[in-house]
C-alpha positions as CSV (number, residue, x, y, z in Angstrom):
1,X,0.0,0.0,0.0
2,X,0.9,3.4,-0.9
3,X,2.7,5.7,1.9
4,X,0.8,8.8,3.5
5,X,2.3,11.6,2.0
6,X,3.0,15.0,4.7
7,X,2.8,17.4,1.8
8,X,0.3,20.4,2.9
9,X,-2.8,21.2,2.0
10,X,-1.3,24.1,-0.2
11,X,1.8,21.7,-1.5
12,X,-0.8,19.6,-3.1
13,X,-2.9,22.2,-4.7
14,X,0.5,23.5,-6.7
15,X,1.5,20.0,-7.6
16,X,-2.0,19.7,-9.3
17,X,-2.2,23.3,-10.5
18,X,0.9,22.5,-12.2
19,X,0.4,18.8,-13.7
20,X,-2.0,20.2,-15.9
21,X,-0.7,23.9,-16.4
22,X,-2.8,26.2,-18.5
23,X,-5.9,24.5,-18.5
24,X,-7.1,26.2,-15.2
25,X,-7.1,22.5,-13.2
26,X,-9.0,23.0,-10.0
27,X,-8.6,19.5,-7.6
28,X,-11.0,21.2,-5.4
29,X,-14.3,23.3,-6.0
30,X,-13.6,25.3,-2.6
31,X,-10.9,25.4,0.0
32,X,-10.5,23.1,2.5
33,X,-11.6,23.7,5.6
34,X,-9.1,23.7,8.6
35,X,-9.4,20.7,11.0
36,X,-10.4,22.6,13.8
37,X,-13.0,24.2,12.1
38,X,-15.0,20.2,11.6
39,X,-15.0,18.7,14.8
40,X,-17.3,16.4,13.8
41,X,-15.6,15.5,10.1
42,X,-16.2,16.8,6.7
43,X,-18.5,16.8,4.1
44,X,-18.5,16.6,0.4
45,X,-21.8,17.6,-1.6
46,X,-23.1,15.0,-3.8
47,X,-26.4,16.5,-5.1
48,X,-26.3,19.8,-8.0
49,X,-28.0,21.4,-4.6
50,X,-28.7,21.3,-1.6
51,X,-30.2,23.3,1.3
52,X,-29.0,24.5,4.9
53,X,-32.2,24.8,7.0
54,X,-32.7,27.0,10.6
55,X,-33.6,23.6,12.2
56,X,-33.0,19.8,11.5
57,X,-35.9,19.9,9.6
58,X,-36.9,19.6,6.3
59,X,-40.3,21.8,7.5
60,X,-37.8,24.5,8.4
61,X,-36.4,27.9,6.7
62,X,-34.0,27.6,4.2
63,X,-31.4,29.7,5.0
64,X,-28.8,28.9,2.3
65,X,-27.6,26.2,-0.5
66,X,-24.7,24.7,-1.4
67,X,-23.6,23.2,-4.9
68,X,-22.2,19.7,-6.0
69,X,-18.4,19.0,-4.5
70,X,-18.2,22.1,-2.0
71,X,-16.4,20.6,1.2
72,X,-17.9,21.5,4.3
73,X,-17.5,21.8,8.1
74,X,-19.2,19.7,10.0
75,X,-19.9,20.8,13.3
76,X,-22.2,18.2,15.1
77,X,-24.4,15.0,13.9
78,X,-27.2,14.9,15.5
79,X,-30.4,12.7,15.4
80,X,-33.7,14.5,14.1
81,X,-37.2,14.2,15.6
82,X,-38.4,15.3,13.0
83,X,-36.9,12.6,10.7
84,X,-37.4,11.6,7.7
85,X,-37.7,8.3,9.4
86,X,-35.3,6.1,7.3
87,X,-32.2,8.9,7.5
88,X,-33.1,10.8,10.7
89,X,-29.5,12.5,10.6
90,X,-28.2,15.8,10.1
91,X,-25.7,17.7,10.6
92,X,-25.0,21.4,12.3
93,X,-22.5,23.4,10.5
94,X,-21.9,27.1,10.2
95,X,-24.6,28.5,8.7
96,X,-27.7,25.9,10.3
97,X,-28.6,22.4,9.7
98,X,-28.0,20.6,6.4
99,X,-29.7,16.6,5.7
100,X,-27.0,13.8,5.6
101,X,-28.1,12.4,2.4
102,X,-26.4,14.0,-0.6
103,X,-23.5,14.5,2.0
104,X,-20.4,12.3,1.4
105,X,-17.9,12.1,4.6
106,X,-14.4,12.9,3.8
107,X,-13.0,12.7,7.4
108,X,-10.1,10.7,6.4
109,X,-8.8,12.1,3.3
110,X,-5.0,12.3,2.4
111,X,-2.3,12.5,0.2
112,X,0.0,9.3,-1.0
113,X,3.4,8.7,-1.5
114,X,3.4,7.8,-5.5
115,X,4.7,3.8,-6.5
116,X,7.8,3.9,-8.4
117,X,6.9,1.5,-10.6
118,X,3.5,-0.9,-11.2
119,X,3.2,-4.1,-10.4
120,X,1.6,-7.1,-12.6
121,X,0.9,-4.7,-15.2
122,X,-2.4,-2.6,-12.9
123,X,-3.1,-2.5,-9.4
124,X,-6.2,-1.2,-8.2
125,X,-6.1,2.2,-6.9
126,X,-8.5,4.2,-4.4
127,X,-9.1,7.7,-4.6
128,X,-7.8,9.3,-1.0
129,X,-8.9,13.0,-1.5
130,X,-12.4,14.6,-2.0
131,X,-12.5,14.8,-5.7
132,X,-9.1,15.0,-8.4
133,X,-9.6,15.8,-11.9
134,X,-8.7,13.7,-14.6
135,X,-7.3,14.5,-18.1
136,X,-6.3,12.3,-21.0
137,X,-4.3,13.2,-24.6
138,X,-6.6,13.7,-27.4
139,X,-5.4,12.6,-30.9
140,X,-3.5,15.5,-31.7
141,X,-1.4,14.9,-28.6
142,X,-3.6,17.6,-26.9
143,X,-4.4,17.3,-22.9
144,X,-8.4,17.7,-22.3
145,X,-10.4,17.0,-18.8
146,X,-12.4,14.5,-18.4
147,X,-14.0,12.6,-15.6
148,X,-13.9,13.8,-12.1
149,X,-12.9,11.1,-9.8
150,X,-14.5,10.3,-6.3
151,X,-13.2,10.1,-2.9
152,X,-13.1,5.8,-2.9
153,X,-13.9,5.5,-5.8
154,X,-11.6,2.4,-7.6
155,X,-9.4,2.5,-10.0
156,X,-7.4,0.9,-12.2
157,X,-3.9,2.1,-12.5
158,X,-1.6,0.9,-15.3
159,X,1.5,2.8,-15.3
160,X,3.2,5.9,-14.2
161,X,4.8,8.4,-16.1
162,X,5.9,11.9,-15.8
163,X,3.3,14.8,-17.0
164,X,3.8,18.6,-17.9
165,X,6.0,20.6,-15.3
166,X,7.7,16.8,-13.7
167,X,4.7,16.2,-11.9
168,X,4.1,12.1,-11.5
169,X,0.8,10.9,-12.8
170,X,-1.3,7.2,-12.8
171,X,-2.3,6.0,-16.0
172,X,-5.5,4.8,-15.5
173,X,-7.4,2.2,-17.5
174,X,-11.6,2.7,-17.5
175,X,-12.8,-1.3,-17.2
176,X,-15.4,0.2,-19.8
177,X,-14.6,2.1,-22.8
178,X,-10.8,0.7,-22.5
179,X,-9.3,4.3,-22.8
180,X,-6.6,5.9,-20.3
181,X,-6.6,9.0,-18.4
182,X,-4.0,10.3,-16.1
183,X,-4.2,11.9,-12.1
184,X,-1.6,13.1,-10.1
185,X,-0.5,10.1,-8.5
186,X,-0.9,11.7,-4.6
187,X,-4.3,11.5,-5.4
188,X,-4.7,7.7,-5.7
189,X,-3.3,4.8,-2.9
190,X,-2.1,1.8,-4.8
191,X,-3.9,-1.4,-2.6
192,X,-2.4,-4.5,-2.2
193,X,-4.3,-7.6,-2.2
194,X,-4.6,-8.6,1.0
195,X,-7.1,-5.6,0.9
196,X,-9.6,-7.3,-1.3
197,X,-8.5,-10.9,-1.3
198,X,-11.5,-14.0,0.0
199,X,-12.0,-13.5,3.8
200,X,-11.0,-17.3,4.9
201,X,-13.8,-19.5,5.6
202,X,-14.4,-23.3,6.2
203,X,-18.0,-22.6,4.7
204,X,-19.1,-24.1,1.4
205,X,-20.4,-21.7,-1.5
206,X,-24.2,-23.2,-0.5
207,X,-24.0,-22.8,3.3
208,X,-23.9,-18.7,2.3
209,X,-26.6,-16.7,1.4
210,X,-27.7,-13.2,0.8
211,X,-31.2,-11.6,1.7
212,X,-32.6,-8.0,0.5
213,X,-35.6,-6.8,1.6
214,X,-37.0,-4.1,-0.7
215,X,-39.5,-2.9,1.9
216,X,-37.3,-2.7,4.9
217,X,-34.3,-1.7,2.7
218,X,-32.0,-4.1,4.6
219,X,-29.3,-6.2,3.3
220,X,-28.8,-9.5,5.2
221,X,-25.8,-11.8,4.8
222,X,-26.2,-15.4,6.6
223,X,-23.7,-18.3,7.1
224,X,-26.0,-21.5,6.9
225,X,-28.5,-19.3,9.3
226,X,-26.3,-17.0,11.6
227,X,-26.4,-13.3,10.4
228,X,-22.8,-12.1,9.5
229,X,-24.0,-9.0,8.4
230,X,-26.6,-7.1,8.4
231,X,-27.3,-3.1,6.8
232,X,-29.3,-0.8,5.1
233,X,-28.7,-0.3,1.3
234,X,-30.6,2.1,-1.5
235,X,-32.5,-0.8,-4.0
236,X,-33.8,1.0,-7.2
237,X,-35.9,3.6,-7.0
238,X,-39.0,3.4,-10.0
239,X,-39.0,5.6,-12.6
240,X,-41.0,6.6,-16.0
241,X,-38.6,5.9,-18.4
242,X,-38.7,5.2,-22.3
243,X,-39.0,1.6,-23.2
244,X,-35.9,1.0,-24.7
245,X,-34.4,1.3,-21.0
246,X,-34.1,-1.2,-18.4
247,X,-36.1,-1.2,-15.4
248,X,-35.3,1.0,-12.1
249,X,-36.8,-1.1,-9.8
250,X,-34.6,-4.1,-7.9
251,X,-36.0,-7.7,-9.4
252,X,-37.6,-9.7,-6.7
253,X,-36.0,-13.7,-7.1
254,X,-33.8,-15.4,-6.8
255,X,-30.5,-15.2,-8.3
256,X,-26.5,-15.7,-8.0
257,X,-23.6,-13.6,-7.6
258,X,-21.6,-14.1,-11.2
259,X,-18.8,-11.8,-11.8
260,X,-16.8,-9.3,-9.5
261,X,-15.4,-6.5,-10.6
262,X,-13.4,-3.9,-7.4
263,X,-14.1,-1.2,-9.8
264,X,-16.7,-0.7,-12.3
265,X,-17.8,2.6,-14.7
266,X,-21.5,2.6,-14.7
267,X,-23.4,4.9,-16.7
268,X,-24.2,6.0,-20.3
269,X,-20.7,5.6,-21.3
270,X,-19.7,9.3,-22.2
271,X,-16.2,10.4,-22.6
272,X,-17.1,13.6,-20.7
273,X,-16.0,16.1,-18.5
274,X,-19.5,17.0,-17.2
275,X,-19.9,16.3,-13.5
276,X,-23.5,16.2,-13.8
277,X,-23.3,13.4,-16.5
278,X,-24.6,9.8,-15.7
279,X,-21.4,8.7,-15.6
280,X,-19.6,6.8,-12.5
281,X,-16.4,5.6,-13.0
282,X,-14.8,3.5,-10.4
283,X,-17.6,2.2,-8.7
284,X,-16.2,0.1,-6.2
285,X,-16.9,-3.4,-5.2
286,X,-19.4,-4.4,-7.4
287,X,-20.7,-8.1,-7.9
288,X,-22.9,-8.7,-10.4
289,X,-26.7,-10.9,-10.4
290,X,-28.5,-10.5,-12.9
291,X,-28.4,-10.8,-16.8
292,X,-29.4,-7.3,-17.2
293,X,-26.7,-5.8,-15.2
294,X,-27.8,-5.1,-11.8
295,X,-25.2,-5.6,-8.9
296,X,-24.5,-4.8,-5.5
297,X,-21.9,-2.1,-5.1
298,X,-20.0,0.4,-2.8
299,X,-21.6,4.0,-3.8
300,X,-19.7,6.8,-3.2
301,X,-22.7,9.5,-4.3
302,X,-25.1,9.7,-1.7
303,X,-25.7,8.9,2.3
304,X,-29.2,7.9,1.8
305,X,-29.2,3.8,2.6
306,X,-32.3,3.2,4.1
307,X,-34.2,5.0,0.9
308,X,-34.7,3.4,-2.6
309,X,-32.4,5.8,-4.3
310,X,-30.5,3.6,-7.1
311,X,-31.4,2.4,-10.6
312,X,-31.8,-0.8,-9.9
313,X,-28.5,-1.9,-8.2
314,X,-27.9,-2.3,-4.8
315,X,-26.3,0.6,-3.0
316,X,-24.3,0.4,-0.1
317,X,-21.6,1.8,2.5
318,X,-18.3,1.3,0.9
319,X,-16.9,-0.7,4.2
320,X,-20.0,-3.0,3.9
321,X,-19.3,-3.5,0.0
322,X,-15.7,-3.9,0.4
323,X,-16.5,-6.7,3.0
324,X,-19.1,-8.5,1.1
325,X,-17.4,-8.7,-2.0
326,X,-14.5,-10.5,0.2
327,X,-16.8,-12.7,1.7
328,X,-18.7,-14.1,-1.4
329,X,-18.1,-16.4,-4.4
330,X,-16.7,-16.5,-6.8
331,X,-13.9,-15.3,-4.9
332,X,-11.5,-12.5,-6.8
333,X,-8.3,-12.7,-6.7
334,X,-7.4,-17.2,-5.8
335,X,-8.1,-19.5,-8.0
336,X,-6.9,-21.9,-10.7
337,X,-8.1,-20.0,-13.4
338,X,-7.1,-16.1,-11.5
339,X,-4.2,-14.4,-12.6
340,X,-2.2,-12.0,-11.1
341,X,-3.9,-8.2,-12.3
342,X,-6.8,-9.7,-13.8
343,X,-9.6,-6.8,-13.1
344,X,-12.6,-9.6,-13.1
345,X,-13.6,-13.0,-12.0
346,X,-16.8,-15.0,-13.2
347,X,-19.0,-18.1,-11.9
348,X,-21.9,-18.8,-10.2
349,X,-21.5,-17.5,-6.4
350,X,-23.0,-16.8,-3.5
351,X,-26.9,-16.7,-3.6
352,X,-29.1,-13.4,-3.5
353,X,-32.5,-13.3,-2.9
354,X,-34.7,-10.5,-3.5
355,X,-38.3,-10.3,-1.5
356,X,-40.5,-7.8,-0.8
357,X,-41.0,-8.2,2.2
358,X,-43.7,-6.7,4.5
């Protein structure tokens, strides 16, 4: 794993500013704010906007708004009476209350010592700061922006080179449209395996299961019939939508975990540089169920679980992703038929069912 890095907060905004010089690179909307000034962590905006109330209440005054990727202060979490009664918390900042669910923490953000050199051809990489721009060479040789890329979000790094002004950057690889894109490199930490390898288990693929109620919007993971986990996820959310595509709502059945992927781009599948695009590159721990493309996956966009908020997938807490995708088959990363940097594996795993519950 990559090394913490001590440069400052003002150290890293010149080696971005300068890896991409004269196309006005911004790695954050907004400054950061001081620690002292979020004793109770930090917050990214997920949502184009959202609205600071006089009282943790949505029935309150709004007082102010804030717009997609400003950090802010946090200063207390508190537990609302007044709900909404599947996300009752908000937060108390500077200006008044603000909901937690287009609010992603940043508490633990930093800066990484860059790899000298890439093992196996890619390692996965996770994105340790709010947000980093990417940027890619057009056909002319030109540099242009493209995605923005997450706090944990995954990625697949493929090299390392040196960019304008000596400034080291990852080559990334998109699982997707196979095209490369380059960060600074103290954006990303390299993983090692041990970080995503099978948790060991004497239990057999069959004696594992995992249950999703729709109506209670819990996920339940059992071991023959002792719960190893249990959490609240974000199942789709229905939609009107033109026929040609596929459902929003979470299929009720019975199915089977068939490929893995630590990092996914989901989406349309634009090359774009709009942050307000459907586009989310580097979803993280995703395992795939259903013909049609529905998973379960870490999401990195809103703080919502508990509320059908998805298109179909399975949302949930990156931890809880990261674990489940460890604990189920087929397991990534062993194997006869894994090889070392492989960004997939495929078979029929661990069992999901899909009720509706009551």
């Amino acid at each position: 794993m990559g090394n913490r890095n001590p440069l400052s907060r003002r150290e890293f905004l010149k080696v971005c500013g300068t890896a991409f010089a004269g196309l006005a690179y911004q790695p954050f909307s907004s400054a950061v704010p001081d620690a002292d000034e979020n004793p109770a962590g930090l917050g990214r905006v997920t949502a184009e906007l959202i609205y600071v109330y006089d009282r943790p209440s949505f029935e309150g005054k709004r007082v102010y708004h804030y717009h997609r990727d400003r950090l802010i202060a946090l200063r207390e979490q508190l537990i609302s009476t007044h709900g909404p009664i599947n996300n009752p918390f908000w937060y108390r900042i500077e200006k008044g209350y603000i909901h937690s669910a287009y609010l992603q923490r940043v508490d633990s953000w930093h800066f990484n010592q860059p790899f000298g050199s890439i093992p196996f051809g890619n390692i996965l990489g996770e994105v340790t700061v709010p947000f980093v721009r990417a940027f890619r060479r057009n056909s002319a040789g030109v540099w242009e922006r493209v995605y923005r890329l997450y706090y944990q979000s995954t990625h697949w790094i493929t090299g390392i080179e040196v960019g304008p002004m000596g400034t080291l950057l990852y080559r990334l690889l998109d699982d997707w449209l196979k095209v490369n894109y380059y960060v600074p490199a103290v954006a990303l930490n390299p993983m090692t395996p041990d970080i995503y390898s099978p948790l060991a288990s004497e239990k057999a693929r069959d004696e594992k299961r995992i249950e999703i109620d729709l109506s209670r919007q819990i996920l339940t993971a059992y071991e023959n019939e002792l719960i190893v986990l249990q959490t609240k996820v974000s199942t789709g959310k229905p939609r009107p939508g033109d026929a040609k595509d596929k459902s929003t709502t979470t299929p009720v059945g019975s199915f089977r975990i068939r490929n893995k992927l630590p990092s996914r781009h989901m989406g349309y599948g634009a090359l774009t540089d709009d942050i307000y695009a459907y586009e989310l590159p580097g979803v993280p721990w995703t395992m795939l169920f259903h013909k049609d493309g529905y998973a379960l996956h870490g999401a990195y966009w809103h703080n919502n679980f508990g509320t059908r908020m998805s298109h179909g997938c399975v949302n949930m807490r990156y931890t809880d992703a990261q674990w489940l995708f460890r604990w189920t088959s087929p397991e990534f990363g062993s194997g006869p038929d894994y090889k070392t940097g492989q960004m997939y594996t495929m078979g029929e795993g661990t069992l999901v069912q899909i009720i509706e519950g009551g």
